[in-house]
C-alpha positions in Angstrom: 6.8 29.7 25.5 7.4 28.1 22.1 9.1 25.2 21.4 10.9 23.7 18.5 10.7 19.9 18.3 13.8 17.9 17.7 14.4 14.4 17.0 15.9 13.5 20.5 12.0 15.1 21.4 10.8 11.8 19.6 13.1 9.7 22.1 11.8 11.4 25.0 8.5 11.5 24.4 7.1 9.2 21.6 7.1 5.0 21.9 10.6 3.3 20.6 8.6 1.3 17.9 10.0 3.5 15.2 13.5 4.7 14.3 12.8 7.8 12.4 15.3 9.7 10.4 17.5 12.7 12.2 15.7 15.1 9.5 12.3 16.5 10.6 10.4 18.0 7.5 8.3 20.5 7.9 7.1 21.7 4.2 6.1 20.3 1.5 5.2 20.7 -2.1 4.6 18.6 -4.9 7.7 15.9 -5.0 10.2 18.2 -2.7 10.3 18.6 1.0 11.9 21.3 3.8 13.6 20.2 7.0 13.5 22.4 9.6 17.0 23.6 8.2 15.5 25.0 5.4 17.7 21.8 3.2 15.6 20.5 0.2 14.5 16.6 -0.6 13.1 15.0 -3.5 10.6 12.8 -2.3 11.0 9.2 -4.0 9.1 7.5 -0.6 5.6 9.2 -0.8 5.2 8.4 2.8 5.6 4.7 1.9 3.4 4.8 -1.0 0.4 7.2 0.7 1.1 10.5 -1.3 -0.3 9.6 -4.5 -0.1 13.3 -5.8 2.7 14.5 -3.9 2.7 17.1 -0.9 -0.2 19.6 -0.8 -1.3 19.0 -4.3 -3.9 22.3 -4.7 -6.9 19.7 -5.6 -6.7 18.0 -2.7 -6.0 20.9 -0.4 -9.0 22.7 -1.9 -11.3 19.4 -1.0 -9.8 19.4 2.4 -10.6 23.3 3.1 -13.8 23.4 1.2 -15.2 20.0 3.0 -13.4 21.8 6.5 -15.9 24.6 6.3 -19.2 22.3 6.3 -18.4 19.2 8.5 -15.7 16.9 9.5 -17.4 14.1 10.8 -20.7 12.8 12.3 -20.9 8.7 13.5 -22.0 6.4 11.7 -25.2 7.3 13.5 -26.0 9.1 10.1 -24.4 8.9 6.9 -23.0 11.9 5.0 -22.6 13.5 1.4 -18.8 12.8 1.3 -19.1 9.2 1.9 -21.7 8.5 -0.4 -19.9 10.3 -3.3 -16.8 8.1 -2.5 -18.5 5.2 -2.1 -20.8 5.4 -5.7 -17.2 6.4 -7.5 -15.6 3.5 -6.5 -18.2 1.3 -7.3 -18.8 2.7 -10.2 -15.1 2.5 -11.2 -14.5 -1.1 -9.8 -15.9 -4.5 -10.0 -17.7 -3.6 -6.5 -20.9 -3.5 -5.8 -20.4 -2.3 -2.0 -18.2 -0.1 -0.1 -17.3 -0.5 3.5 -15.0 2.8 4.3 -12.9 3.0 7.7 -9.3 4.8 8.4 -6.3 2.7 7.5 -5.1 -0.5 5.1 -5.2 -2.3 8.2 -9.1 -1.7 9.2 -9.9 -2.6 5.7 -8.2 -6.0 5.9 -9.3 -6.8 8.8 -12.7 -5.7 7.4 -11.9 -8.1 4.9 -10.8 -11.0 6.8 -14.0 -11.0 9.3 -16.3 -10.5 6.1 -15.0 -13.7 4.7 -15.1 -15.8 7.6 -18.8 -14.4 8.0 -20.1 -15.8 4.4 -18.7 -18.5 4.9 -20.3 -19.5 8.4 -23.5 -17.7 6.5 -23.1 -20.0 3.4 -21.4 -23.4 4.2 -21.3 -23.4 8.0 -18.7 -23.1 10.7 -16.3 -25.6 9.1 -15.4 -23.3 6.4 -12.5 -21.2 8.3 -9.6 -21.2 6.6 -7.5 -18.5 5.1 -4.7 -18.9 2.8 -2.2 -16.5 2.6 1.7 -16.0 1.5 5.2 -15.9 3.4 6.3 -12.6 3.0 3.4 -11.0 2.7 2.2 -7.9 4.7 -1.5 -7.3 5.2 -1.6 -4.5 8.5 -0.8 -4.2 12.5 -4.0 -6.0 14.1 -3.6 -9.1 15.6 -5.7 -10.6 12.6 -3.7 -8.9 9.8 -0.5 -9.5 11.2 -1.4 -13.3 11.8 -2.5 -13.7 8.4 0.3 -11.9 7.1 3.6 -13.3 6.1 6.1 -13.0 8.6 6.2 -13.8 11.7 8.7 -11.5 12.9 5.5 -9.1 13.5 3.5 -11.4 15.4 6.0 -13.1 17.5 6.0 -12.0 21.1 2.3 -11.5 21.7 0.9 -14.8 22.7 -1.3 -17.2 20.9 -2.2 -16.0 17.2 -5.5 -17.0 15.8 -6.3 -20.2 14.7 -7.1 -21.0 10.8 -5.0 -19.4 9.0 -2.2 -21.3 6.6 0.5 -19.8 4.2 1.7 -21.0 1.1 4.9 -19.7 -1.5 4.1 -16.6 -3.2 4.1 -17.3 -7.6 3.8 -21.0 -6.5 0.2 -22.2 -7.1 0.8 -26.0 -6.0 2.1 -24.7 -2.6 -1.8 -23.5 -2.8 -3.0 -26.8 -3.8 -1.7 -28.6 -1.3 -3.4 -26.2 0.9 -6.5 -25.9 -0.4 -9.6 -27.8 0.5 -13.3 -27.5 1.2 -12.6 -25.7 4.4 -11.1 -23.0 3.0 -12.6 -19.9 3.0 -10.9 -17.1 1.3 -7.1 -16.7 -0.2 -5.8 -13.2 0.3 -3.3 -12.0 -2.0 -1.3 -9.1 -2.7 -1.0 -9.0 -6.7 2.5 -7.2 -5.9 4.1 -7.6 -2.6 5.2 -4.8 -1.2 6.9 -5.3 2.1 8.0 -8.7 0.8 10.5 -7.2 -1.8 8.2 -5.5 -5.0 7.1 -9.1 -6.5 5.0 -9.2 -9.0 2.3 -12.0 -9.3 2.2 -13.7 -12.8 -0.2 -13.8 -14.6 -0.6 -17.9 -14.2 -0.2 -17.6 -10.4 -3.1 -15.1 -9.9 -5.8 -17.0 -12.3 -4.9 -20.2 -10.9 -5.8 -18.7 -7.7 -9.1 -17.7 -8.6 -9.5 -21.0 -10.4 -8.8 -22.8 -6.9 -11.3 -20.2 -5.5 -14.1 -20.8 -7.7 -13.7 -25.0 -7.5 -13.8 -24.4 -3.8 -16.4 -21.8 -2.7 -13.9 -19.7 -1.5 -13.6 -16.0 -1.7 -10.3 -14.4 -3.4 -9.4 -11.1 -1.7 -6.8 -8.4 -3.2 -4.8 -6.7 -0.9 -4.6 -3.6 -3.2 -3.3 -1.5 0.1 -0.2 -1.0 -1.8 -1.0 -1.6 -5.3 -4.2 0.2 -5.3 -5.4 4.1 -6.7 -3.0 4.7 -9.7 0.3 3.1 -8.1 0.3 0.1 -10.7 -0.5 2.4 -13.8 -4.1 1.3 -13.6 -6.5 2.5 -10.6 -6.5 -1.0 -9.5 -3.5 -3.8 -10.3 -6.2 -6.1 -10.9 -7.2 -4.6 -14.1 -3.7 -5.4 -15.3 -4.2 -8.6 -14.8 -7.5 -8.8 -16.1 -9.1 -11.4 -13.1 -11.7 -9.9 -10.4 -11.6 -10.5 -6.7 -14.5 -10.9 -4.8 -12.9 -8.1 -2.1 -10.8 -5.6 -2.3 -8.8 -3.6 -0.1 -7.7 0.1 -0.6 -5.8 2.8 2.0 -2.2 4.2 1.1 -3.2 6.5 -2.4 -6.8 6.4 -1.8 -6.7 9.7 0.4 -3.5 11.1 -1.1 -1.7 11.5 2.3 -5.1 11.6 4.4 -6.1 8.6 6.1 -8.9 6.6 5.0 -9.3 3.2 3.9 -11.7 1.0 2.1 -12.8 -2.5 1.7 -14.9 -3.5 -1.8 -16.9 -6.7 -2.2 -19.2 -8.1 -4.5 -22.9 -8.1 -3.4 -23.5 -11.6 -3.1 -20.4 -11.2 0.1 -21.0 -8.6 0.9 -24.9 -8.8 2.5 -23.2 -10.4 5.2 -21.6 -7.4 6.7 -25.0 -6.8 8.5 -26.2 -4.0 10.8 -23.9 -4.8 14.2 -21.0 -7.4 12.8 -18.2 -4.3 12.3 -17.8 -0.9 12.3 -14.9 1.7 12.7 -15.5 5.1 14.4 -14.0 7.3 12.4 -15.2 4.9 8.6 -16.5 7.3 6.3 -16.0 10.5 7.9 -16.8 13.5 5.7 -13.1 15.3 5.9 -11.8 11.8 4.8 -14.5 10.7 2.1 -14.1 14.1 0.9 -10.4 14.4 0.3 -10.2 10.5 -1.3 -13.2 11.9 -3.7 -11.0 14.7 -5.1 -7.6 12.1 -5.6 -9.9 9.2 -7.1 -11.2 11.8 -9.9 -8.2 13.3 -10.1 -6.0 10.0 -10.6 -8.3 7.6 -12.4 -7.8 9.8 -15.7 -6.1 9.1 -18.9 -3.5 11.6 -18.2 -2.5 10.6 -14.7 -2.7 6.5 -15.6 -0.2 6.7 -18.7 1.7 9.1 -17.4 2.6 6.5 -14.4 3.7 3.9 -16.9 5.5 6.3 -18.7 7.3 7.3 -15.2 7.7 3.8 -14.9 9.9 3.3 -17.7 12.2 6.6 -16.8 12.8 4.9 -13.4 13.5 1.8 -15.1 15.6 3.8 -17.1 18.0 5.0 -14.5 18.8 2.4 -12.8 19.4 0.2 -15.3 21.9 3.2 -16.1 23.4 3.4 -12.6 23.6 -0.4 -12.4 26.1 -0.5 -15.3 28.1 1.9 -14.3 28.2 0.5 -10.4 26.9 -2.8 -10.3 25.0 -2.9 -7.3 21.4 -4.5 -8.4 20.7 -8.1 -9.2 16.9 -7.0 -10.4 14.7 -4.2 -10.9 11.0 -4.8 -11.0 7.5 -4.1 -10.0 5.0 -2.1 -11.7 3.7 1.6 -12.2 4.9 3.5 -9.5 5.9 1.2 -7.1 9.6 -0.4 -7.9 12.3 -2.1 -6.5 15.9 -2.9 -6.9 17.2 -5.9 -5.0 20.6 -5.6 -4.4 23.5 -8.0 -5.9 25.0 -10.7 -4.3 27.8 -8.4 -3.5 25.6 -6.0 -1.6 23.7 -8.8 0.0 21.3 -7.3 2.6 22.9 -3.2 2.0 19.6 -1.6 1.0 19.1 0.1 4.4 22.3 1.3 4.1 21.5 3.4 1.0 18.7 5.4 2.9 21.0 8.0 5.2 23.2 8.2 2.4 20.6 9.4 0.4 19.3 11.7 2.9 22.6 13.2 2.9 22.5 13.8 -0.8 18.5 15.3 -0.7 16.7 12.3 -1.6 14.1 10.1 0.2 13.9 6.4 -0.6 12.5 3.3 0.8 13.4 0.0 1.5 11.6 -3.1 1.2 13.2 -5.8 3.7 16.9 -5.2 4.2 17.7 -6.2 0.2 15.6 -4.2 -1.6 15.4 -0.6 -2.5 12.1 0.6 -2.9 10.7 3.5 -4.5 7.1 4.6 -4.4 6.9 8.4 -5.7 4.0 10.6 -6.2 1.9 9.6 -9.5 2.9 12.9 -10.7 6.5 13.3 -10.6 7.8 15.8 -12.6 10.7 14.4 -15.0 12.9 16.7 -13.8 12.8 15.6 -10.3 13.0 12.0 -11.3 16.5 12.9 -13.2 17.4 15.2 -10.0 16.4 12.7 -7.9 18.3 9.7 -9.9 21.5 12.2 -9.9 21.4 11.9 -5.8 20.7 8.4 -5.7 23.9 8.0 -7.8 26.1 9.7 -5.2 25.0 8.0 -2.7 25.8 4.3 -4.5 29.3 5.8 -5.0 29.7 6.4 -1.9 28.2 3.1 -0.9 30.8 1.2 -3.4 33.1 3.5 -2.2 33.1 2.3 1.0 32.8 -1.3 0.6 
């Protein structure tokens, strides 16, 4: 007998750790979605920054049936065709010299994370532990990554975190001073957070970080989770910036809406990942490798690169335009494709309450913390649905004014 899912099936059947929407969609393509009503969206979310090139871009679902055909996955037993590809373009494409590939942004930073407590035990010796990170900042769901990452809110309530690990203010490098020492082993950064509200890191903040790096033998590490694969307007936000980590994390945009993830580090670090000290069962998988392949090519082109700073600046556009009419944004910031607009002190802490209102109008946004509205499109927005998509977004801030 068939059965339609609804959303009180989630509630019966599914752990409470989400609060999904009342809409289920069911199709998609390019920037728009279907519910199971048949009602349209345009899609300003990209599953929190994951569908790089939209829903069922034909690229990508030719990768994904072409690669489907041969072979989905093997072990890391052997190594495949797929992987290899993925891992030479991103090297190639990078400061990298080595690829470690797994299935999420959380695998690569804990990837990461053991890496550079490895060197540094291989290097300096086991006094060298400590990571330096940032309130606010986000870095996965392990233990680890949620221990390292800014708030605690998401590793309260599970016992004893681990040891060695010390945060500092983000865009405040002598909060990093005071931190940093000999010990020290790494400081992970995002160069934009994401969860933490869309802040940029300057310029100043990020070179003086791998200034304190360099005068310490420590290791810098991007978290490019976020940031990473086109979002910033360049395939990596470090090459606005012009300063090189020595790792590098990648998931979200990397497989377009498929999951993968990847962790890149200079040679000189990376030798210490040797045979035995991590893994990931499903890392490099041919279906996965092959799918990131075809959104890499695809993205890291002229065309696709400008056009996200040109999208950029028409989302910057109108907001700006919405915010003079209803007054409802302190800021709007971030870069490329990823932006947010922290509310005014009027609407302190109403950003969540924009989301179902947009719903009801068609569109899909984001939030980032409970004061900022985030936005985090496909790299290939059509204009039209960015001005369609604005339109809805503006009916759903009147009625938010409306009812304050």
């Amino acid at each position: 007998m068939s059965h339609t899912p609804s959303r009180q099936d989630y509630d019966h059947y599914m752990t409470p750790n989400y609060s999904p929407q009342q809409v289920i969609p069911v199709r998609g393509e390019g920037s728009r979605l279907w519910d199971q009503q048949g009602r349209e969206y345009i899609d300003f979310a990209g599953g929190i920054a994951v569908n790089s090139l939209g829903h069922c871009h034909p690229v990508l679902v030719n990768a994904l049936k072409a690669q489907g055909e041969k072979l989905w996955h093997l072990s890391n037993v052997f190594t495949n065709e797929p992987a290899l590809n993925l891992a030479k373009a991103l090297v190639e494409r990078t400061f990298a010299d080595k690829v470690f590939l797994c299935s999420s942004g959380g695998e690569a930073n804990e990837a990461a994370l053991k890496l550079a407590r490895r060197w540094a035990v291989d290097n300096h010796g086991e006094h060298k532990d400590k990571i330096i990170s940032f309130y606010q900042s986000f870095h996965g769901r392990t233990f680890f990554t949620v221990s390292v990452g800014g708030q605690p809110k998401y590793s309260q309530g599970f016992g004893p975190v681990p040891g060695g690990i010390l945060h500092a203010d983000y865009n405040d490098l002598e909060s990093v001073r005071k931190l940093v020492g000999d010990d020290t082993c790494a400081i992970m950064v995002e160069p934009m957070q994401g969860e933490g509200g869309i802040v940029p890191g300057t310029q100043e903040f990020l070179q003086g970080l791998r200034d304190l790096c360099d005068e310490h033998n420590a290791l810098l590490i991007f978290d490019e989770v976020q940031t990473g694969v086109g979002r910033s307007g360049e395939l990596y936000a470090y090459k606005n910036y012009g300063i090189t980590p020595d790792i590098l994390t990648s998931a979200k945009s990397l497989g377009g809406g498929f999951p993968i993830g990847a962790m890149l580090a200079i040679d000189s670090v990376a030798k210490s990942l040797v045979v035995g000290t991590h893994g990931s069962t499903y890392g490099g998988n041919a279906l996965a490798s092959a799918v990131a392949l075809a959104a890499v090519e695809l993205i890291d082109t002229p065309e696709v690169l400008e056009g996200v700073k040109h999208r950029h600046d028409l989302f910057r556009e109108h907001l700006e335009t919405i915010n003079r009419k209803h007054g409802v944004f302190k800021e709007i910031r971030g870069m490329g494709l990823l932006i947010g607009a922290q509310m005014s002190d009027a609407y302190e802490g109403r950003a969540k309450d924009i989301l179902p209102l947009a719903i009801e109008e068609g569109l899909m946004a984001l939030i980032a913390g409970p004061n900022v509205l985030r936005m985090a499109p496909s790299l290939v927005i059509p204009e039209a649905d960015i001005a369609e998509g604005m339109a809805r977004l503006e009916r759903a801030i009147e009625r938010l004014v409306a009812s304050a």
